[in-house]
C-alpha positions as CSV (number, residue, x, y, z in Angstrom):
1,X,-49.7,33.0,123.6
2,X,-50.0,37.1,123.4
3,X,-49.9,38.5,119.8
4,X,-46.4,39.9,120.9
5,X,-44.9,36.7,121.2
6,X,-46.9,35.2,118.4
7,X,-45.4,38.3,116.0
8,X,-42.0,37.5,117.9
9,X,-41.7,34.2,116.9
10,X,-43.0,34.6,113.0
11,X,-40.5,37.1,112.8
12,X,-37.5,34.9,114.2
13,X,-38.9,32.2,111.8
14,X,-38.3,34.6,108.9
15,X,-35.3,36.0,110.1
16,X,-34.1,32.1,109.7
17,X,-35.1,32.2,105.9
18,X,-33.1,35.7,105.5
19,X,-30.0,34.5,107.2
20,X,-29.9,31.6,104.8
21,X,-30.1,34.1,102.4
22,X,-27.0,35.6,103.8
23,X,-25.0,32.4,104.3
24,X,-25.8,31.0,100.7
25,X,-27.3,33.6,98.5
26,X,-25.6,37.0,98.9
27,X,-22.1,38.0,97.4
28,X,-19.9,40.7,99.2
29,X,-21.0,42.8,96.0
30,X,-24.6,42.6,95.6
31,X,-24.8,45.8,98.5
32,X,-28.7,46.2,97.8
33,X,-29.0,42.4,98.4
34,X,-26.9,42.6,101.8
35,X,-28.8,45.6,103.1
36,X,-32.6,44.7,102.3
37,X,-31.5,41.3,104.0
38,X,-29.8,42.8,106.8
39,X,-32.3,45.8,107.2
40,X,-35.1,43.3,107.9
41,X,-33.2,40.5,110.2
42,X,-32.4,43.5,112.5
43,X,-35.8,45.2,112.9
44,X,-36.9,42.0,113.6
45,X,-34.0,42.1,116.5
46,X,-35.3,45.1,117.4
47,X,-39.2,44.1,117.7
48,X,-37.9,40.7,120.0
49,X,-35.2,42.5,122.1
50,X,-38.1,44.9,123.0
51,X,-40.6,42.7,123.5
52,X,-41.9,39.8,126.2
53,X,-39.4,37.1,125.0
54,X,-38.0,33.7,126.7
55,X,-34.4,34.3,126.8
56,X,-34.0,30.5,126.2
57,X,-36.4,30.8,123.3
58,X,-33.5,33.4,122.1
59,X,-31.1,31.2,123.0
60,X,-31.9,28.5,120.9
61,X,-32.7,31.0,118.2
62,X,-29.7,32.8,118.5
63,X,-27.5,29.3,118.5
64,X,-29.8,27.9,115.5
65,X,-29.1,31.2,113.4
66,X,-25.1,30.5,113.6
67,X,-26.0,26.9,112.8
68,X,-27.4,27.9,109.9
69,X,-24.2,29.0,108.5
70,X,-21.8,26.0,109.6
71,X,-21.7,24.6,105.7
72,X,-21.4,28.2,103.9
73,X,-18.0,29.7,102.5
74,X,-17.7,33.4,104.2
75,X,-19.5,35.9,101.7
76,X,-18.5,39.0,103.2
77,X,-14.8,38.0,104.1
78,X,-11.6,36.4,102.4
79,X,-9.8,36.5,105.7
80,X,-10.1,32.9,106.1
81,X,-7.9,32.2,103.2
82,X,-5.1,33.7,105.4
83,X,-6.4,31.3,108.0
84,X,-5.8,28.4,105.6
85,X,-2.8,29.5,104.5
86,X,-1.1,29.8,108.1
87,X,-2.6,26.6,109.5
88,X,-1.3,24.8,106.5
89,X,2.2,26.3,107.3
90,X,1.7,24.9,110.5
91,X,0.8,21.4,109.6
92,X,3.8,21.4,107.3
93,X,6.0,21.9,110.6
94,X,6.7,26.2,109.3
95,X,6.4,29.0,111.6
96,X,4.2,30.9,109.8
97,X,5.4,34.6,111.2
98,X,9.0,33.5,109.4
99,X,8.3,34.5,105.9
100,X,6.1,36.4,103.8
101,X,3.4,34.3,101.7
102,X,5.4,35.1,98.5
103,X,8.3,33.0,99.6
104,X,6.6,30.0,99.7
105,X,5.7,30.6,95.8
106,X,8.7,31.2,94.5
107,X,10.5,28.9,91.9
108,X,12.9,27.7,94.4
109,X,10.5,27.6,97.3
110,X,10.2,24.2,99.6
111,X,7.1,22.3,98.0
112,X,4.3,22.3,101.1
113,X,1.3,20.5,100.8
114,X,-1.5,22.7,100.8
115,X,0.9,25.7,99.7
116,X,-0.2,26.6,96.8
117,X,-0.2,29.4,93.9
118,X,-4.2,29.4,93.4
119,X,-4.2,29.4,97.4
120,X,-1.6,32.5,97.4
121,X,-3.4,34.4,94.9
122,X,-6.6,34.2,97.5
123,X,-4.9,36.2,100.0
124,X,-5.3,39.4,100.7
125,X,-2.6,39.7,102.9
126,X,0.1,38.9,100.3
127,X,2.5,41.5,101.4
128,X,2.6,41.3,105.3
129,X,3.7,39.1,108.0
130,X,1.0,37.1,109.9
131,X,-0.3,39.1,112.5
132,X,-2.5,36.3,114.2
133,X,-1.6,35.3,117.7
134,X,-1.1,31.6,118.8
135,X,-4.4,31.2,120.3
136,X,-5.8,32.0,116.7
137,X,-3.0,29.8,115.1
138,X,-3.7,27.0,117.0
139,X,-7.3,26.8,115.2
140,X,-6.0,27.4,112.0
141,X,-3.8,23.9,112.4
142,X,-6.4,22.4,114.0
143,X,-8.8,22.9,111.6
144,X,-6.4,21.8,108.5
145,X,-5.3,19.1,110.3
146,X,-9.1,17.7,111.0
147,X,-10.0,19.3,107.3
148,X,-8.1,16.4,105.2
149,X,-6.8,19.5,103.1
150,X,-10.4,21.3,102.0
151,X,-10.8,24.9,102.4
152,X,-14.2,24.4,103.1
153,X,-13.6,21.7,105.7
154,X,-11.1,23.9,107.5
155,X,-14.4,27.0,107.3
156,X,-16.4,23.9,108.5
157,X,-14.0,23.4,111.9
158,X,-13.4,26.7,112.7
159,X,-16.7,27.9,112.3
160,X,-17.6,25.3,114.6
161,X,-15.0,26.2,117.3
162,X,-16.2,30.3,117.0
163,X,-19.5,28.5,117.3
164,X,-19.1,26.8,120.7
165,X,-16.8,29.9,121.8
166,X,-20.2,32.0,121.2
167,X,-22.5,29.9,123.0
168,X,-20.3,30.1,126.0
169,X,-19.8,34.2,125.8
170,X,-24.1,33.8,125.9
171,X,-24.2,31.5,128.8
172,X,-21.4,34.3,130.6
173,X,-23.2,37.1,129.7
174,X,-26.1,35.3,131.1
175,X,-24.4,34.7,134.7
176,X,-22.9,37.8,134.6
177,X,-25.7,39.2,134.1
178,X,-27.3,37.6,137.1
179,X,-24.7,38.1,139.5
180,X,-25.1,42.1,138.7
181,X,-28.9,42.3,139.2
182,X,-29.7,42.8,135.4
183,X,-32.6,41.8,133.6
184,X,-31.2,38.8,131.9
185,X,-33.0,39.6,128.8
186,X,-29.9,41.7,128.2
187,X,-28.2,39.2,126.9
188,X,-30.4,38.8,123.5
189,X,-28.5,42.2,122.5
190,X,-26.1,40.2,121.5
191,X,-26.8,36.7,121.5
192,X,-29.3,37.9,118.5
193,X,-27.7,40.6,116.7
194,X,-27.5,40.1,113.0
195,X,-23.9,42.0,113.5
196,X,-22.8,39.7,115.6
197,X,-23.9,36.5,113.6
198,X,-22.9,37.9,110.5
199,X,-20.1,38.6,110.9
200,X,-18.4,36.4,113.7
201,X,-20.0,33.4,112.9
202,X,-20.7,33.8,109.6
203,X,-17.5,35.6,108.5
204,X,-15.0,33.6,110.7
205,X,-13.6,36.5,113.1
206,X,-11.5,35.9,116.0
207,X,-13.5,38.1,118.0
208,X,-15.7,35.2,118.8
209,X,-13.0,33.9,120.7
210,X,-11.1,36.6,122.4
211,X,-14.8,37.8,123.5
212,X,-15.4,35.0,125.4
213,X,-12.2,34.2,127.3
214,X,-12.7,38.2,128.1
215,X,-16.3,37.3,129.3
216,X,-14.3,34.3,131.6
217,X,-11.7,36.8,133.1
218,X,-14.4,39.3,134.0
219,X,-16.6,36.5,135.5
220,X,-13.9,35.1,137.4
221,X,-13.0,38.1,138.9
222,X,-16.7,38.2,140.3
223,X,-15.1,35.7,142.5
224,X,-11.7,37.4,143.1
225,X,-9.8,34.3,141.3
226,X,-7.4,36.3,140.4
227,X,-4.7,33.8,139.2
228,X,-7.5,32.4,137.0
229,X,-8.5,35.6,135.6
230,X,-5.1,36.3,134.3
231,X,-4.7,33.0,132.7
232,X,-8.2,34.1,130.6
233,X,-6.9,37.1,130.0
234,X,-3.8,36.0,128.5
235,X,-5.9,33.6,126.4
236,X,-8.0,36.8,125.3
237,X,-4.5,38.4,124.0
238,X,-3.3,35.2,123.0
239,X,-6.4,35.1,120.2
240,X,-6.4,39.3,119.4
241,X,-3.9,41.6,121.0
242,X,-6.7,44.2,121.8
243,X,-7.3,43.0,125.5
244,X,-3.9,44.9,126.5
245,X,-5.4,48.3,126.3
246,X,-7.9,46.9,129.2
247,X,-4.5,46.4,131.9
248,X,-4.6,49.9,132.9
249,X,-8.0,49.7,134.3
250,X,-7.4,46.2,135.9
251,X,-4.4,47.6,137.7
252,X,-6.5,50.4,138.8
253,X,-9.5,48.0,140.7
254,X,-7.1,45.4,141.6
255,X,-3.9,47.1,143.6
256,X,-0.5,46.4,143.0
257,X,-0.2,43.2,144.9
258,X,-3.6,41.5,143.2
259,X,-2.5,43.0,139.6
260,X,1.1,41.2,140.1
261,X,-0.3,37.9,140.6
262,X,-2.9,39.0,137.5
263,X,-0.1,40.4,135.5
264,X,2.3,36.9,136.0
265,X,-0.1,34.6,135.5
266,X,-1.3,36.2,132.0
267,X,2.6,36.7,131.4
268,X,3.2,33.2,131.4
269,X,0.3,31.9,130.0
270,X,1.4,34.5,126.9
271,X,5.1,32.9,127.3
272,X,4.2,29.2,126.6
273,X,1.4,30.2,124.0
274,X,4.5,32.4,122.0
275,X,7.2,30.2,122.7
276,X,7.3,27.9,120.3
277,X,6.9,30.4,117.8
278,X,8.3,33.3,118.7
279,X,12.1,34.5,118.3
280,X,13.2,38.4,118.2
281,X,13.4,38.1,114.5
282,X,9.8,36.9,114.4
283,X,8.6,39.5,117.0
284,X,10.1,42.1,114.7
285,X,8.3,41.2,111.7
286,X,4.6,40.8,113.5
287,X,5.7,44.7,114.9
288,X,6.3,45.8,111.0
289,X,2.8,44.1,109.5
290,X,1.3,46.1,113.0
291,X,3.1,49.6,112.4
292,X,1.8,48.8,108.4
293,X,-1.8,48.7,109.8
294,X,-1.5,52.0,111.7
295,X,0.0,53.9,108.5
296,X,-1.3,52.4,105.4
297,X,-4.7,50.5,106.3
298,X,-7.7,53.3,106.2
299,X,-11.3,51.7,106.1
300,X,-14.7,53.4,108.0
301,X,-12.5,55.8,110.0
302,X,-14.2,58.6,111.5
303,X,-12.0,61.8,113.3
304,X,-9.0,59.9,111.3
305,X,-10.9,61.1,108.2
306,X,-11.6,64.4,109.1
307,X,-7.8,64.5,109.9
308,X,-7.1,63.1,106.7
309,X,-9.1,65.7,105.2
310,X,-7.3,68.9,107.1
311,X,-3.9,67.4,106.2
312,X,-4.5,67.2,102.6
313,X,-5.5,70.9,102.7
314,X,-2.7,71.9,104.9
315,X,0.2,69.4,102.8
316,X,-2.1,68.6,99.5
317,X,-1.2,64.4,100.7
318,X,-2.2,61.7,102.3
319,X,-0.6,62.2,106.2
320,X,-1.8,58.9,107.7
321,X,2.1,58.3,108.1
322,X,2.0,60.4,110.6
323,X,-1.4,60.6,111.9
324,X,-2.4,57.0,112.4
325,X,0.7,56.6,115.1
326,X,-0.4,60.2,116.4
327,X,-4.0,59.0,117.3
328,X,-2.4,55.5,118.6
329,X,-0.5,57.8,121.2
330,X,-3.9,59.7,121.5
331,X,-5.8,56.7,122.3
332,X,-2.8,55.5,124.6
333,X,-3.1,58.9,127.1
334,X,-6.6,58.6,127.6
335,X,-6.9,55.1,128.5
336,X,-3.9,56.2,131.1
337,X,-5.7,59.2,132.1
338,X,-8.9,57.0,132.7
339,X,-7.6,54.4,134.7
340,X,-5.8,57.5,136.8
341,X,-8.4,59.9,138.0
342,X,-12.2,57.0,137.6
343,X,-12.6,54.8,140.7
344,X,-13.4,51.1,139.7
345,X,-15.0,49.0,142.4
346,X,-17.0,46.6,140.6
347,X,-16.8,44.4,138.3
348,X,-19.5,45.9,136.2
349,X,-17.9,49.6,136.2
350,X,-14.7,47.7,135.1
351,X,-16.5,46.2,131.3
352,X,-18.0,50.0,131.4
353,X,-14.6,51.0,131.3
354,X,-13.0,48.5,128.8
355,X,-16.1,49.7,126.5
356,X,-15.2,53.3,126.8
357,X,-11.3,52.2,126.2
358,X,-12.6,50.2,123.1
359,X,-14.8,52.9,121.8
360,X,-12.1,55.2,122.4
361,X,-9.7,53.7,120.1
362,X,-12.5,52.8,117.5
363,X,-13.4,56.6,117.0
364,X,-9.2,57.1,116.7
365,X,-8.8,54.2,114.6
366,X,-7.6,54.4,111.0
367,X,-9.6,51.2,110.1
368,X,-12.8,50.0,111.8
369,X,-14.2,46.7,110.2
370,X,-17.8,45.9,111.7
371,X,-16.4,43.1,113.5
372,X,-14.6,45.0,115.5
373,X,-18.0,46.5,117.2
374,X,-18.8,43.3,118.3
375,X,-16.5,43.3,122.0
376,X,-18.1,46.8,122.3
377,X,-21.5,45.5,122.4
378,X,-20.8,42.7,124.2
379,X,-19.5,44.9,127.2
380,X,-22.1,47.3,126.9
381,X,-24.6,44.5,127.6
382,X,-24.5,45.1,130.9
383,X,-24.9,48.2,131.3
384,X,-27.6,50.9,130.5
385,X,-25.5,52.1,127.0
386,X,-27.0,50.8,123.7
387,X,-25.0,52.6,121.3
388,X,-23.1,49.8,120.5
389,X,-27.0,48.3,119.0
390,X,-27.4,51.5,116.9
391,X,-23.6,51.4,115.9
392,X,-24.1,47.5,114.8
393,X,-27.3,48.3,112.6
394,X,-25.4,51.1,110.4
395,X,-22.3,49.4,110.4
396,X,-23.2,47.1,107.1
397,X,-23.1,50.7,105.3
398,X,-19.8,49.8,105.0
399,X,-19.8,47.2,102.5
400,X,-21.7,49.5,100.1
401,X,-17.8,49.4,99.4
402,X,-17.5,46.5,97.4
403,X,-20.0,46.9,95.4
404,X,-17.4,49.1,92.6
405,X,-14.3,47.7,91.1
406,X,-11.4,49.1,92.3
407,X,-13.2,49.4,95.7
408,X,-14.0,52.9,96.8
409,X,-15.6,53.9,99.6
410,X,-19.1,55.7,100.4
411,X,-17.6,58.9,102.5
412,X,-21.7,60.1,102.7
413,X,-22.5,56.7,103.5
414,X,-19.5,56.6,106.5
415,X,-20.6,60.3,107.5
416,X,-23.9,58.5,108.3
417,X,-22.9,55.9,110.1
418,X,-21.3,58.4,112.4
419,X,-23.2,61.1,112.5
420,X,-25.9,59.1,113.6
421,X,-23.6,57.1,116.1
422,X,-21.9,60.4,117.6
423,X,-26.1,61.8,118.2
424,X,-26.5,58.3,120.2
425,X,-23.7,58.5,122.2
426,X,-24.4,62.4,123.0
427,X,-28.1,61.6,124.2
428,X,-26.7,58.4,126.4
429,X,-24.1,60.3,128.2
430,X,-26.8,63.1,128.8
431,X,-29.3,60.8,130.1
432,X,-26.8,58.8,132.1
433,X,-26.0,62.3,133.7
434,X,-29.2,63.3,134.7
435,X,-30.0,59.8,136.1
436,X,-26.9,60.3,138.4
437,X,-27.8,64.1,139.4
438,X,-31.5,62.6,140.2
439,X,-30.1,59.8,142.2
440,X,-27.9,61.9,144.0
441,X,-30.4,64.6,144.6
442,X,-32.6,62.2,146.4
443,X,-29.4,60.7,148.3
């Protein structure tokens, strides 16, 4: 054994001892804590990712770091009391995209088992419908129903569902991977990332899921199964709505015959996952917690800040009202434009196109969470882009937000982040251009 691979696996060995850290040890607002932790779990990343490394030796690291976590409550989340909440709804025979949680808590409220005021006062979505799709639901029941009413057994079967879910997105990436001519050792960029443990596993984010049943429609369209690949895909926006944005770009590579049969088979896969829930009543209150994301939720934004900052000159208020929808429409164009003028023949040019449509709309976003650079990276595997790495390492700037009481955010910590992001991007796009001159030079 080299003294690469010797320093490789002492540093995965200690990166086991930090992550317990993490799962047990480290509250949402001890920031100095989080960041020493998460500072030295992802150089060691870093070192293995660019070192001589078994993939299944990552492999079995990268599945024994989520392990790690399957007893701990989420530190750096209370998401998952929603997820409670909903799947407890469910259990109880309620739709839970009916009612707001505060009319389950009123005097004359049906009594629910499970439903309760310390439970309500948990949430921080007290004040919006649901805005979790079936495919998520479906978990949340589940993993009440198999919990025997604990919180922390329903964390317990979820976690281990996102779990499973994640060790099939690695063993995707892996054939994708293969089928593409990549060095397979691509897939450690994610299978290790302390991002994506962190935060998907450790946190409880859906992205787990939706990533993988992304990571099966792209794979099955390897094989032109199209009928298969929309079924996936319908899964994918069955668990998070973001996989819409990608249809433009599947319409472009597929034709209009090949993208009808996609199109109806993710259509009815997304009409018997809604249908028991769904009535126009319901639709219209998921669309009003949806348009409240786009013009009240602000968190790590980036040009949206800058915005924010030339309409409170220009007005002297806060213009997200009318901003947020404005970049929505932004973000809407270009994906459009995209999918109209680039030529997608492959597979593999098709995930570089959902990641510049993702990254697209994060840059425009109001709110970008660090979760939500998790799909980014896992496209960008394969490919030669790694800003999605560089973006994952600053990203846990963020929580340097909950450290103060009302939370406030870091705006020099944020102007980091992306400063530092924007530079990596920049450099990528001009090395990916001279490669292509070069190429084409000697062509």
């Amino acid at each position: 054994m080299t003294k690469s691979n010797i320093a490789a696996y002492t540093l995965l060995a200690l990166s086991a001892v930090a992550y317990l850290a993490l799962a047990y040890a480290t509250p949402r607002i001890a920031f100095t804590q989080l960041l020493l932790l998460y500072a030295f779990v992802f150089a060691a990343y870093l070192y293995v990712i660019n070192h001589r490394f078994s993939v299944w030796h990552g492999i079995a690291a990268a599945m024994f770091f989520r392990l790690l976590f399957l007893m701990a409550t989420p530190a750096l989340s209370d998401d998952y009391f929603r997820f409670v909440w909903d799947g407890r709804l469910l259990a109880a025979g309620i739709n839970p995209y009916a009612q707001l949680p505060s009319f389950f808590v009123k005097p004359d409220a049906p009594q629910l088992a499970g439903i309760t005021e310390a439970l309500y006062q948990n949430l921080n979505s007290q004040h919006y419908f649901s805005v979790y799709p079936p495919v998520a639901q479906a978990v949340f029941w589940l993993s009440v129903k198999l919990s025997l009413a604990s919180i922390t057994g329903s964390v317990v079967v979820m976690r281990l569902i996102l779990i499973l879910a994640e060790f099939g997105s690695i063993l995707l990436l892996l054939r994708l991977l293969r089928k593409m001519a990549l060095p397979e050792k691509h897939l450690l960029l994610y299978a290790l990332n302390p991002l994506v443990i962190l935060e998907l596993t450790g946190n409880l984010h859906f992205e787990a899921l939706m990533i993988f049943f992304l990571l099966v429609a792209l794979y099955q369209l390897l094989y032109q199964r199209v009928l298969i690949t929309g079924v996936a895909l319908g899964l994918a926006i069955g668990t998070k709505l973001l996989p819409l944005m990608f249809l433009p770009f599947l319409f472009r590579k597929l034709g209009v015959l090949k993208f009808t049969v996609l199109a109806a088979a993710m259509a009815l896969t997304l009409v018997l996952l809604f249908y028991p829930l769904v009535s126009l009543q319901l639709l219209q209150n998921i669309w009003q917690s949806i348009d409240l994301y786009f013009q009240q939720f602000e968190f790590n934004a980036s040009i949206y800040y800058l915005l924010r900052w030339f309409g409170f000159i220009l007005t002297g208020y806060n213009q997200i009202a009318v901003i947020g929808p404005l970049l929505s429409w932004v973000v809407l164009v270009s994906i459009l434009a995209l999918a109209s003028v680039k030529n997608i023949g492959s597979v593999r040019r098709l995930a570089g196109y959902m990641a510049v449509a993702l990254t697209i709309y994060l840059f425009l976003a109001t709110t970008v969470h660090p979760w939500y650079i998790s799909t980014v990276l896992a496209l960008t595997v394969l490919s030669q882009f790694r800003y999605a790495v560089v973006w994952s390492g600053l990203a846990i700037l963020t929580y340097a937000t909950y450290q103060h009481t009302p939370y406030k955010e870091d705006l020099l910590l944020v102007t980091l982040e992306y400063m530092l992001v924007f530079l990596w991007v920049m450099v990528e796009l001009y090395l990916y251009r001279q490669r292509r001159k070069h190429s084409n030079l000697k062509a």
